[in-house]
Structures are given as C-alpha cells and as structure tokens.
C-alpha positions in Angstrom: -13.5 -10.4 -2.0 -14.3 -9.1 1.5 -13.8 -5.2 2.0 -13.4 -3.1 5.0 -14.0 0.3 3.9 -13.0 3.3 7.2 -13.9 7.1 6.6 -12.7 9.0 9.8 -12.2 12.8 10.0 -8.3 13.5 10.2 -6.6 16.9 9.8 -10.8 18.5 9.5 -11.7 16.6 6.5 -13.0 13.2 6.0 -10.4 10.6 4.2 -11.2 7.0 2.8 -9.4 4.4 3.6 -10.0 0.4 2.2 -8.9 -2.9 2.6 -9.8 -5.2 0.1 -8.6 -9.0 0.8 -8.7 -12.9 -0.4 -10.6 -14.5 2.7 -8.9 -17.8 1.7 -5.3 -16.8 1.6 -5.3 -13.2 3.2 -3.4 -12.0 -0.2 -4.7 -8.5 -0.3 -4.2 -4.4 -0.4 -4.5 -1.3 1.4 -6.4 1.7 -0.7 -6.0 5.5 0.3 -7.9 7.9 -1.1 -8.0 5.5 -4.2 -4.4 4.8 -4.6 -3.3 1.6 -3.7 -0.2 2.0 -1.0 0.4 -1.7 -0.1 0.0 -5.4 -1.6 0.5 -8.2 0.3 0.9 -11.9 -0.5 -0.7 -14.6 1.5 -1.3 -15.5 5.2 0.2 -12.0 5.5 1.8 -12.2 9.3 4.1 -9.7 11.4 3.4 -5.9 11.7 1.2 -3.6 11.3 1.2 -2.1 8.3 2.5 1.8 8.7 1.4 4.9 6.4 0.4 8.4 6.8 -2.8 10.1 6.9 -2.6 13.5 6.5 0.0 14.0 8.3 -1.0 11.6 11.3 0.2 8.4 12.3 -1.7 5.5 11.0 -1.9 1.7 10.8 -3.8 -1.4 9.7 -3.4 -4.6 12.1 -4.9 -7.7 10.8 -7.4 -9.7 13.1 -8.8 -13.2 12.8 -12.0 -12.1 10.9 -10.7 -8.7 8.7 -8.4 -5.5 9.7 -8.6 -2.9 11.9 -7.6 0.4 11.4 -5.7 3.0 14.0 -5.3 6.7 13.4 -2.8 7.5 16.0 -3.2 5.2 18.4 -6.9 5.1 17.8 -9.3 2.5 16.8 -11.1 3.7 13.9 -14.7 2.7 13.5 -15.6 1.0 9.8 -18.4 1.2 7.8 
C-alpha cells in the first residue's frame, strides 16, 4: 500500500501527517498525528479533502500518481 508521509512545522512544532492508499482502486485514508480523520472508498473524485492543523487551514488534493498536501494555501514538501 503506497504511503505519502508530510512533517511540516505549523503553529512552531512539527506535525505528521499520512496518506496511506490502494494504488489499484484509490480506496484509502488520511492519518494525523496517528488518528485516522478520513476513509475514502474507491476512485475517490471531487474535492479536496478539508481538516485542521493546528489551527491552520489544511488540505489533501489527489494527483495522478499520490496526494499532495497544502497547509494554507501552501504546497507542503513530503518525505
């Protein structure tokens, strides 16, 4: 199962944020600070998917090869 795994400083201390997905159907989750937040079925289309991070705005957007994760507004490196 494919993982994108971000760590980005927000609010002055460093968070962790995961992705963990099915590469043949997209099924997958979204992991913050080891709680899952969001499960998704299959081919997963549409939005962005919204939460907070301490306090801040963030999001994950789903791109042909994985997931990329904002912090607001801002692309967020992964690991």
């Amino acid at each position: 199962m494919p993982t994108r795994v971000w760590t980005p400083n927000v609010g002055g201390a460093r968070h962790t944020v995961v992705v963990r997905w099915n590469p043949s159907t997209f099924a997958g989750e979204l992991v913050v600070e080891g709680a899952v937040i969001q499960t998704w079925g299959g081919r997963m289309a549409g939005p962005d998917i919204k939460f907070e991070l301490a306090g801040h705005h963030a999001s994950i957007r789903k791109t042909p090869t994985g997931f990329d994760l904002f912090v607001d507004r801002e692309k967020v490196r992964y690991q």
